[in-house]
NUGURO-682953 format. One record per residue (C-alpha): x, y, z; residue in three letters; residue number from 1; chain. Coordinates in steps of 0.001 Angstrom, whole numbers. Layout:
! NUGURO-682953
+---------+---------+---------+-----+-----+----+
:    east :   north :      up :  aa :   i : ch :
+---------+---------+---------+-----+-----+----+
:       X :       Y :       Z : Ala : NUM :  A :
...
+---------+---------+---------+-----+-----+----+
! end
This chain:
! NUGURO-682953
+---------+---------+---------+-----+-----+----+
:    east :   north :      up :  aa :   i : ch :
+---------+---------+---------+-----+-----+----+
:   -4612 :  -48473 :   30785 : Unk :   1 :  A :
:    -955 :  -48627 :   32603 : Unk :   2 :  A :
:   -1103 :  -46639 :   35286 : Unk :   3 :  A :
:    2645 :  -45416 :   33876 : Unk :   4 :  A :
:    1048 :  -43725 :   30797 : Unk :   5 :  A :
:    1121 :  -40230 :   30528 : Unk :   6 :  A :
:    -777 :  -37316 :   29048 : Unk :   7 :  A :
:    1456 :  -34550 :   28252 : Unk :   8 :  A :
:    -461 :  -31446 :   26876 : Unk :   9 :  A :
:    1405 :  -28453 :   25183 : Unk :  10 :  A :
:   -1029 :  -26445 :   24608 : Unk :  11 :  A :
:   -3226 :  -23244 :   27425 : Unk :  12 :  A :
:   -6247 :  -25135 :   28118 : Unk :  13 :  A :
:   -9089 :  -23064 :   30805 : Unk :  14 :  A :
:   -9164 :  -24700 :   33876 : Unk :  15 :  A :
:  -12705 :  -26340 :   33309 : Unk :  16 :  A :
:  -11133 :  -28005 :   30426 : Unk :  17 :  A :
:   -8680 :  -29633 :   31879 : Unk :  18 :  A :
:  -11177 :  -30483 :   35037 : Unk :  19 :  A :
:  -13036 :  -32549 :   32317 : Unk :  20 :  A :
:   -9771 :  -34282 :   31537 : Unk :  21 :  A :
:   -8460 :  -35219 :   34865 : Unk :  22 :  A :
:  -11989 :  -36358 :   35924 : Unk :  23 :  A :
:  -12782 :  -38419 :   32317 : Unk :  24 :  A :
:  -12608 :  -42245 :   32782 : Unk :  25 :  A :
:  -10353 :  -44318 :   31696 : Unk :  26 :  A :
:   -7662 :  -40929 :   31052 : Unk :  27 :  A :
:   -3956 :  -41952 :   32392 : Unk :  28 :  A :
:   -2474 :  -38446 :   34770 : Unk :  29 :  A :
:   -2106 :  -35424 :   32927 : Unk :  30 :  A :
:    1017 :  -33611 :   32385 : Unk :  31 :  A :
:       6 :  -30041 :   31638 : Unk :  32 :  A :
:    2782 :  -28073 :   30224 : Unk :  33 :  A :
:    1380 :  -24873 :   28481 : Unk :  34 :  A :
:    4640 :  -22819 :   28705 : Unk :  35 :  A :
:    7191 :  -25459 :   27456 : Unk :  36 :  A :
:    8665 :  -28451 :   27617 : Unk :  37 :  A :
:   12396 :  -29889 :   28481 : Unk :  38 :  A :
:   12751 :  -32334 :   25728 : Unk :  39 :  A :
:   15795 :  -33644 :   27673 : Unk :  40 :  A :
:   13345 :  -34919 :   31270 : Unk :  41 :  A :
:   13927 :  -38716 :   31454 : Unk :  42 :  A :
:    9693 :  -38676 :   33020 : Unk :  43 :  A :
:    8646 :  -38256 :   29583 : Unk :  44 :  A :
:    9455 :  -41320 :   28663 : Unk :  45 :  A :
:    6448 :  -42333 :   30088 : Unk :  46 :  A :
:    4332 :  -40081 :   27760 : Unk :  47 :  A :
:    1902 :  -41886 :   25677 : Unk :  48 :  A :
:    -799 :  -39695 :   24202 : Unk :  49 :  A :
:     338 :  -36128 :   23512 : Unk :  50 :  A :
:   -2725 :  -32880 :   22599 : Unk :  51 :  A :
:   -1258 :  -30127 :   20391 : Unk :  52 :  A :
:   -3386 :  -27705 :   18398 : Unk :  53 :  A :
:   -1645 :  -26527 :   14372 : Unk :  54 :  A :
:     134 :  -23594 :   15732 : Unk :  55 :  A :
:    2356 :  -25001 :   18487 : Unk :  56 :  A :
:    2373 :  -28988 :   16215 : Unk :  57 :  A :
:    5115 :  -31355 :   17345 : Unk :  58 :  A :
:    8345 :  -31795 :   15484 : Unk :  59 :  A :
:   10097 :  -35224 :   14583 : Unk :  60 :  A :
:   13239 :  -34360 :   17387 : Unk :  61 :  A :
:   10325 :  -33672 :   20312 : Unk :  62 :  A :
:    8524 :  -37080 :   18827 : Unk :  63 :  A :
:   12403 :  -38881 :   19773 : Unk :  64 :  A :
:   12093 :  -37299 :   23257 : Unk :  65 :  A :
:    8991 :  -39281 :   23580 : Unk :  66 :  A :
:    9842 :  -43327 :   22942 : Unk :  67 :  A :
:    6077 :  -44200 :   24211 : Unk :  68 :  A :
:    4200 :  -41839 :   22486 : Unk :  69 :  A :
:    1274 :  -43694 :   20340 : Unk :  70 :  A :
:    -989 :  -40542 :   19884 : Unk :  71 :  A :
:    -712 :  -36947 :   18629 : Unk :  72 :  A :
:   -4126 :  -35288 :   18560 : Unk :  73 :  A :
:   -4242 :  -31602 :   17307 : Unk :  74 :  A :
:   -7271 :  -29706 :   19636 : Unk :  75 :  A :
:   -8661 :  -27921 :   16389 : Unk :  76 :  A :
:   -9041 :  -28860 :   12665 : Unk :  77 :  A :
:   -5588 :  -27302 :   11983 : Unk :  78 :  A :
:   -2112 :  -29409 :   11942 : Unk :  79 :  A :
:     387 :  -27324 :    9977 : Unk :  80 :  A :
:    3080 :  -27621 :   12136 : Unk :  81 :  A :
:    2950 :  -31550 :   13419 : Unk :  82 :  A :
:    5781 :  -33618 :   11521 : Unk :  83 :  A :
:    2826 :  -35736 :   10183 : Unk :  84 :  A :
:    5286 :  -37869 :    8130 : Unk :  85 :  A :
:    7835 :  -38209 :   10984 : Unk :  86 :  A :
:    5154 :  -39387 :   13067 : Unk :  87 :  A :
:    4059 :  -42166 :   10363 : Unk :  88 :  A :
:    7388 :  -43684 :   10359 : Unk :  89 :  A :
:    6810 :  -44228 :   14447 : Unk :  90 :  A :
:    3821 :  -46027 :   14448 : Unk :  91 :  A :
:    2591 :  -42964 :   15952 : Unk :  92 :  A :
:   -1059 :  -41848 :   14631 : Unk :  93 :  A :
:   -2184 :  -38406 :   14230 : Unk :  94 :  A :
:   -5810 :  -37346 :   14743 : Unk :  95 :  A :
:   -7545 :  -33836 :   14399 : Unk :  96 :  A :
:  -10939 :  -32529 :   15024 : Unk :  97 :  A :
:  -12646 :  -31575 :   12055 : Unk :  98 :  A :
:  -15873 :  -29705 :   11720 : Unk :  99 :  A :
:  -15561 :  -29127 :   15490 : Unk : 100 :  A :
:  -15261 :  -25366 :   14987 : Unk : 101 :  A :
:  -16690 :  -24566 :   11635 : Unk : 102 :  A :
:  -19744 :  -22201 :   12727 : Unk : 103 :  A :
:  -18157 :  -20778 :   15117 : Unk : 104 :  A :
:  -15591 :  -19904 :   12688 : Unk : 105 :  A :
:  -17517 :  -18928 :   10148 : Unk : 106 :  A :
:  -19881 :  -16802 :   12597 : Unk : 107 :  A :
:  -16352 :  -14890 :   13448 : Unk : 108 :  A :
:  -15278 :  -14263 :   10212 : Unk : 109 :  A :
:  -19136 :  -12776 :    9840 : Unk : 110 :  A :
:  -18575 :  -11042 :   13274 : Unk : 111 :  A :
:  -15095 :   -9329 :   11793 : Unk : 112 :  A :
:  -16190 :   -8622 :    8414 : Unk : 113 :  A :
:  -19068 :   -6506 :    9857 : Unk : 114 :  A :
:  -16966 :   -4985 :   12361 : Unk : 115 :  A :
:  -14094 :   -3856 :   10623 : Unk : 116 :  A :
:  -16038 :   -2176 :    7987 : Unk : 117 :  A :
:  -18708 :    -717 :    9963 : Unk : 118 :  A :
:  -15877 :     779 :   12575 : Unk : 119 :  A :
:  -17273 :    -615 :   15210 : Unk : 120 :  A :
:  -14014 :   -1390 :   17590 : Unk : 121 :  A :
:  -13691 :    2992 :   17142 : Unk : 122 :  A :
:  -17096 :    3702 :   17304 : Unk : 123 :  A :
:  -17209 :    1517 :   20654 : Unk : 124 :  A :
:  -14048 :    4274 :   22175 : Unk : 125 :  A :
:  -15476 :    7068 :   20458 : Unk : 126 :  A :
:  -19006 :    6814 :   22060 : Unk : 127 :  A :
:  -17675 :    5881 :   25655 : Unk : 128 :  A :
:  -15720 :    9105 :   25422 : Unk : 129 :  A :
:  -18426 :   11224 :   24717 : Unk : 130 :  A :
:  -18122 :   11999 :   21061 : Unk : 131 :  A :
:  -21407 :   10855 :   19622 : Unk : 132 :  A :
:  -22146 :   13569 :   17451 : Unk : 133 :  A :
:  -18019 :   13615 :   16258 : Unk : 134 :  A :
:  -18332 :    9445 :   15486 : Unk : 135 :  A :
:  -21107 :    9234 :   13170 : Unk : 136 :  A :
:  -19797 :    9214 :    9997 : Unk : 137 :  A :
:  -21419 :    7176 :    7174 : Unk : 138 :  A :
:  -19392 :    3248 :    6880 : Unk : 139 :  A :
:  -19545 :     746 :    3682 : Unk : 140 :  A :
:  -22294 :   -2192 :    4999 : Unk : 141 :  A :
:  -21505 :   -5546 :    3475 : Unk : 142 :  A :
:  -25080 :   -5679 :    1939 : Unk : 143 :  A :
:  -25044 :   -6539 :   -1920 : Unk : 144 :  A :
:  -21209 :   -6281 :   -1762 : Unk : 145 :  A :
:  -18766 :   -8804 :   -3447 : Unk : 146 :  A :
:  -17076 :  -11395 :   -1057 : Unk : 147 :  A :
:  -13929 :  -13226 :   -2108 : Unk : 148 :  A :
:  -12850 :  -16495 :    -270 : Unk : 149 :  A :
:   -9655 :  -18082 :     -24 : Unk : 150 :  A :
:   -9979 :  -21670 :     478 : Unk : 151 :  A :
:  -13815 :  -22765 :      94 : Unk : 152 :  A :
:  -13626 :  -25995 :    2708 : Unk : 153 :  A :
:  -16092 :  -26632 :    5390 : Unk : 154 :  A :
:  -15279 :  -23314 :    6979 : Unk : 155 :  A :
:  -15157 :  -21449 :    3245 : Unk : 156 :  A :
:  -18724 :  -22985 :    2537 : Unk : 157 :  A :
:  -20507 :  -21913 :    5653 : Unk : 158 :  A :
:  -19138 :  -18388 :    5756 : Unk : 159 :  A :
:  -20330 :  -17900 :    1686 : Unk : 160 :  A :
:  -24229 :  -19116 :    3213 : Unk : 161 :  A :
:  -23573 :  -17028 :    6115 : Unk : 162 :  A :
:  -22983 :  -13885 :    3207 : Unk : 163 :  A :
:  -25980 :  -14924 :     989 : Unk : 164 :  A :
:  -27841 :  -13961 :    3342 : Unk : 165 :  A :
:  -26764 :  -10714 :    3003 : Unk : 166 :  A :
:  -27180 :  -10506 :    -556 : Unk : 167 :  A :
:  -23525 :  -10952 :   -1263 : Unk : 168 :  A :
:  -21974 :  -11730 :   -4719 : Unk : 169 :  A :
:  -19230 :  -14742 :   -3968 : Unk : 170 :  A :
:  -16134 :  -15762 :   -5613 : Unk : 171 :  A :
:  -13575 :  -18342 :   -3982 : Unk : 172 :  A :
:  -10054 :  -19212 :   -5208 : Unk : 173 :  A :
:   -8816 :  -22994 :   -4520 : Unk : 174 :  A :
:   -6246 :  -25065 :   -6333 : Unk : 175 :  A :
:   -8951 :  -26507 :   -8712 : Unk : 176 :  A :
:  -12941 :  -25377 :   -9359 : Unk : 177 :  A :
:  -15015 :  -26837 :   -7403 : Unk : 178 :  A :
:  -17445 :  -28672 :   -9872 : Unk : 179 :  A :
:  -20245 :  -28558 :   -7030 : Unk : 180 :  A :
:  -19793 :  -24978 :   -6092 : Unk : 181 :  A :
:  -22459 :  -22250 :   -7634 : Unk : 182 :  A :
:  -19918 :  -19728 :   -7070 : Unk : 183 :  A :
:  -17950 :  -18498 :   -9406 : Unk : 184 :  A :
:  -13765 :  -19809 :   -9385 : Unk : 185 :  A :
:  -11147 :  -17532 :   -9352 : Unk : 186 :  A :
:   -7657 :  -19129 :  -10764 : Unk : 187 :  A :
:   -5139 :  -16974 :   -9263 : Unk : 188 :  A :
:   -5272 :  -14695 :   -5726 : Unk : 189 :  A :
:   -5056 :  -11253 :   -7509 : Unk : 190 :  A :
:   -7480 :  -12186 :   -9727 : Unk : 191 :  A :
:   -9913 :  -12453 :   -7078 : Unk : 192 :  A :
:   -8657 :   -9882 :   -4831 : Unk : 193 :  A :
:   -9739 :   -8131 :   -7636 : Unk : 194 :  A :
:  -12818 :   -8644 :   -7797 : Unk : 195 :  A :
:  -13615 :   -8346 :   -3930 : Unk : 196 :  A :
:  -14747 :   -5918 :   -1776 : Unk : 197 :  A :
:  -14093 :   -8195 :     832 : Unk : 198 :  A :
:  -11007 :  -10972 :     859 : Unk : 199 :  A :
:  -11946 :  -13357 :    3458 : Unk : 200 :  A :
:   -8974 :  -16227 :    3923 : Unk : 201 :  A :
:  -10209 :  -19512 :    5325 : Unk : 202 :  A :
:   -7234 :  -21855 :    3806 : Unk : 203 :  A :
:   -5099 :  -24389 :    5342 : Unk : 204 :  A :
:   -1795 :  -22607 :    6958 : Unk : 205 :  A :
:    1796 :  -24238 :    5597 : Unk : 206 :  A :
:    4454 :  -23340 :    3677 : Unk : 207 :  A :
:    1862 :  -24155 :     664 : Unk : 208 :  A :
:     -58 :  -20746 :    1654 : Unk : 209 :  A :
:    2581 :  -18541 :    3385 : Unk : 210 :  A :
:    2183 :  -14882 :    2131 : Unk : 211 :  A :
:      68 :  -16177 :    -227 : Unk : 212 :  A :
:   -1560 :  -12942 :     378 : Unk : 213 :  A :
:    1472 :  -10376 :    -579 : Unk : 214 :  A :
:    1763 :   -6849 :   -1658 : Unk : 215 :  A :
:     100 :   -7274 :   -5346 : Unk : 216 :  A :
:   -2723 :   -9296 :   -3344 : Unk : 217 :  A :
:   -3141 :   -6437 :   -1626 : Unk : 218 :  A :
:   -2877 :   -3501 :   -4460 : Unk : 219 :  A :
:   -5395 :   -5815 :   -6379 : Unk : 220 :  A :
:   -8265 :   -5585 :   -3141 : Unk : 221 :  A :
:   -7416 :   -1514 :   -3599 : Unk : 222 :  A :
:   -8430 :    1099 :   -1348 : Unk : 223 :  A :
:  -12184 :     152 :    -672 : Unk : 224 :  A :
:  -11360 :   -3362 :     -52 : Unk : 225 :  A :
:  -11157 :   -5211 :    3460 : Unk : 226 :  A :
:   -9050 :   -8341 :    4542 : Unk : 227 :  A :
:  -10474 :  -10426 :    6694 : Unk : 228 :  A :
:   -7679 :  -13800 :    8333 : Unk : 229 :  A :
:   -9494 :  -16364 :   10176 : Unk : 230 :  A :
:   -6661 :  -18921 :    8793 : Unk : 231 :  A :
:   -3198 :  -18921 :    9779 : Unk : 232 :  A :
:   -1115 :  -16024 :   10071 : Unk : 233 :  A :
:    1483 :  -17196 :    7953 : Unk : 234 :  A :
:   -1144 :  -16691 :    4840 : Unk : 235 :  A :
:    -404 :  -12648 :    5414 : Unk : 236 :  A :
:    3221 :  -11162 :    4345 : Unk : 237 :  A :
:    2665 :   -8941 :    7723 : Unk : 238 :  A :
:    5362 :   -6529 :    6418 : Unk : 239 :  A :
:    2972 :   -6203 :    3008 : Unk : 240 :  A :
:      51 :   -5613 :    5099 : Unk : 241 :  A :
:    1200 :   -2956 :    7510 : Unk : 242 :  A :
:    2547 :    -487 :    4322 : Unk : 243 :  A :
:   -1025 :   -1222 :    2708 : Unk : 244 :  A :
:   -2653 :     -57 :    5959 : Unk : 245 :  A :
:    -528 :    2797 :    6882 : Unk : 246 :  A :
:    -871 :    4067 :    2995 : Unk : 247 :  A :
:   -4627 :    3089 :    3024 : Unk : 248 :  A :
:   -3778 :    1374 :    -435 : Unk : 249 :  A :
:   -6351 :   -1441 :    1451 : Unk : 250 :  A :
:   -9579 :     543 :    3315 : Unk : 251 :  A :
:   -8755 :   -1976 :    6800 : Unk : 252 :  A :
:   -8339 :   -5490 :    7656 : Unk : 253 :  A :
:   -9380 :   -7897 :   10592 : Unk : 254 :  A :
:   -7046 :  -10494 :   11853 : Unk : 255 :  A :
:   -7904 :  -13227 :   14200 : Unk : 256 :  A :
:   -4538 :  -14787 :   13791 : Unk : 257 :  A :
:    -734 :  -13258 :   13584 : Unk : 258 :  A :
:    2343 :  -14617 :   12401 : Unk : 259 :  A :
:    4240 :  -15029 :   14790 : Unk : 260 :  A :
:    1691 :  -14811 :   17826 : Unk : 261 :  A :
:    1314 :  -13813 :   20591 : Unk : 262 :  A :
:    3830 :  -11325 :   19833 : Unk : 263 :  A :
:    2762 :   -8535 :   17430 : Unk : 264 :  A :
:    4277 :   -5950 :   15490 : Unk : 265 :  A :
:    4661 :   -2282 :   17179 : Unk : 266 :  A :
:    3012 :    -878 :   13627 : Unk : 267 :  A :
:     -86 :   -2382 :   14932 : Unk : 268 :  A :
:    -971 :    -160 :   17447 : Unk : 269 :  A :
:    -908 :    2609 :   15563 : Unk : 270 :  A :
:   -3435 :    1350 :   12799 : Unk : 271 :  A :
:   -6957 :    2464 :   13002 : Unk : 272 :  A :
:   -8121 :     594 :   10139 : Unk : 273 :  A :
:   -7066 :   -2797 :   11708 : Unk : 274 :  A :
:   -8874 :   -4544 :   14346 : Unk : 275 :  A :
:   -7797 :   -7499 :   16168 : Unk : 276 :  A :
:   -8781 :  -10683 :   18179 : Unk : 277 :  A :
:   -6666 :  -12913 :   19828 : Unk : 278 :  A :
:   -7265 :  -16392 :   17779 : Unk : 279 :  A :
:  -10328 :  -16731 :   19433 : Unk : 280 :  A :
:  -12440 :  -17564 :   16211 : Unk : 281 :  A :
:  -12496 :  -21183 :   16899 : Unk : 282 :  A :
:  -13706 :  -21309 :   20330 : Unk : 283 :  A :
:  -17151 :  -21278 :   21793 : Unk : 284 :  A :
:  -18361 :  -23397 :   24506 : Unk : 285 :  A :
:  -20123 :  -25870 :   21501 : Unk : 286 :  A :
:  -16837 :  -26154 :   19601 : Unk : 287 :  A :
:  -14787 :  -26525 :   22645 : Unk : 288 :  A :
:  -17161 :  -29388 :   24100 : Unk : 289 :  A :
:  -17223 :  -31219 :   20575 : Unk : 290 :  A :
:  -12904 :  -31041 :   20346 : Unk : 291 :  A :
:  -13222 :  -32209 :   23828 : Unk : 292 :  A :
:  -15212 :  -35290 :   22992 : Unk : 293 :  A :
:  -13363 :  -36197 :   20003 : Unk : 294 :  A :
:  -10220 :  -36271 :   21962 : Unk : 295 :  A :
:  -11218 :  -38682 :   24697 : Unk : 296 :  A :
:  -12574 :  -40553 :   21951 : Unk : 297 :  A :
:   -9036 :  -40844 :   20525 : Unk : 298 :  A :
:   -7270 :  -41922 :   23567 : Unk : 299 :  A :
:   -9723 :  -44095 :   24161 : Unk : 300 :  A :
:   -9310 :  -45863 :   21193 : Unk : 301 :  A :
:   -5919 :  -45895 :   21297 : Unk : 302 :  A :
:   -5726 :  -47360 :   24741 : Unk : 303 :  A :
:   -7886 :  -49771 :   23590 : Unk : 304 :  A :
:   -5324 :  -50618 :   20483 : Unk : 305 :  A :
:   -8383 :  -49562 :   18002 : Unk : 306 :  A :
:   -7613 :  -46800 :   15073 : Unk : 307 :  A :
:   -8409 :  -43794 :   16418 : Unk : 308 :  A :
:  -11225 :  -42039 :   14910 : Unk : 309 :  A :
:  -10501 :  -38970 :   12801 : Unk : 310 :  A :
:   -6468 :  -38953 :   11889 : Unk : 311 :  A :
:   -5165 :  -36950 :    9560 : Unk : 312 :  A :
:   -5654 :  -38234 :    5742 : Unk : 313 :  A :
:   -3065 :  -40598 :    4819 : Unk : 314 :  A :
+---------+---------+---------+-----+-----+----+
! end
């Protein structure tokens, strides 16, 4: 590998992270640039491999700022916001890391589900304050109750065996049934908002899903229902969900991921019935590791002027 190659990388990594890059073989020098870029440096001209995640992506006027980029590898299954097309007509390739993440995922989505409608991020405040008698008030348990999934991928599918074990009934909406699925298809959102206790969303982010989930979304879940988003952000019409909240037309919902994060709204912190985490679902030491891998896998290959193993689906 030239010695003038570069690794830029857009995207917060933890420091052990990016330990493992500088010390993997065979890597060119790492540009790590977390908090931005100027698109207008001349020394990124000498940028050819380039690790975004779906969120932050890589447009087609950053891809001209880069004349020897060969590689754009999202850290994460997502890749919403790479210019996959833009990239094509470059010669560049585009890889992702599917199934990295899945369980751990899926074990959030479990993790928030049970949280938000047991109260357990009040409970927590409540008994650390001393109110233990005051804080034990009887909360819905997911057991037996009716789970509705938005997108039934690899993440959809292991969150539905995660709630069969806890007795739930399941109903997913996708484009088209799923002709190997035993659960039952839903044609529209409302539909199976309807018929939900609990709306968990595990689709692809996009401007194919934005607000898909909107204020009749919401009415339809009703005021015993919980939203769960361990998708994109941009799946939520925020604006819809913070009058649901605040009128308790919804009973709560748990986010992992914000439009337009980091930043929130100010309505959130004044919402009981939400509880947050900061896009964290995706990350566990395993899943981390594995994304790792499969992106020194992808430079490698590309160094080595092989196709890189898992790009994006032509």
């Amino acid at each position: 590998m030239s010695t003038a190659a570069e690794l830029l990388i857009l995207i917060p990594l933890a420091d052990a992270l990016l330990a493992q890059l500088r010390a993997a073989p065979g890597l060119p020098p790492l540009r790590y640039a977390p908090n931005g870029v100027d698109w207008d440096d001349p020394q990124l001209g000498r940028v050819r491999y380039l690790l975004t995640n779906g969120s932050t992506g890589l447009c087609a006027a950053q891809m001209n700022a880069l004349p020897q980029l060969r590689l754009v590898a999202a850290f994460g299954a997502g890749y919403e916001n790479i210019d996959v097309q833009a990239a094509r007509g470059r010669g560049i390739a585009v890889t992702h890391a599917p199934g990295a993440n899945d369980a751990t995922v899926a074990d959030h989505a479990m993790a928030l589900m049970l949280g938000i409608s047991r109260g357990l991020h009040l409970l927590d405040g409540a008994v650390k304050a001393g109110r233990w008698d005051g804080s034990r008030a009887a909360r819905p348990t997911v057991n037996g109750k009716r789970l509705g999934i938005v997108g039934l991928g690899n993440i959809g599918e292991k969150i539905a065996r995660r709630a069969a074990a806890f007795d739930m009934e399941i109903g997913y909406h996708t484009r088209r049934a799923r002709a190997d699925s035993p659960y039952r298809h839903y044609p529209g959102v409302p539909a199976l908002a309807a018929a939900s206790d609990y709306l968990v969303l595990a689709c692809p982010g996009g401007p194919a899903t934005r607000h898909l989930i909107d204020a009749a979304a919401l009415d339809a879940l009703g005021p015993q229902g919980f939203l769960i988003n361990i998708a994109r952000g941009s799946v939520v019409d925020t604006a819809a969900l913070v009058a649901a909240l605040r009128q308790r037309r919804i009973a709560g919902a748990a986010l992992d991921v914000v439009d337009g994060e980091p930043a929130l709204p100010p309505e959130f912190s004044a919402l009981d019935n939400l509880l947050l985490t900061p896009h964290i679902s995706g990350r566990s030491p395993e899943a981390l590791q594995t994304q790792l891998r499969m992106f020194i896998a992808a430079v490698a290959a590309s160094a080595n002027g092989e196709a890189p193993p898992h790009q994006v689906a032509q």
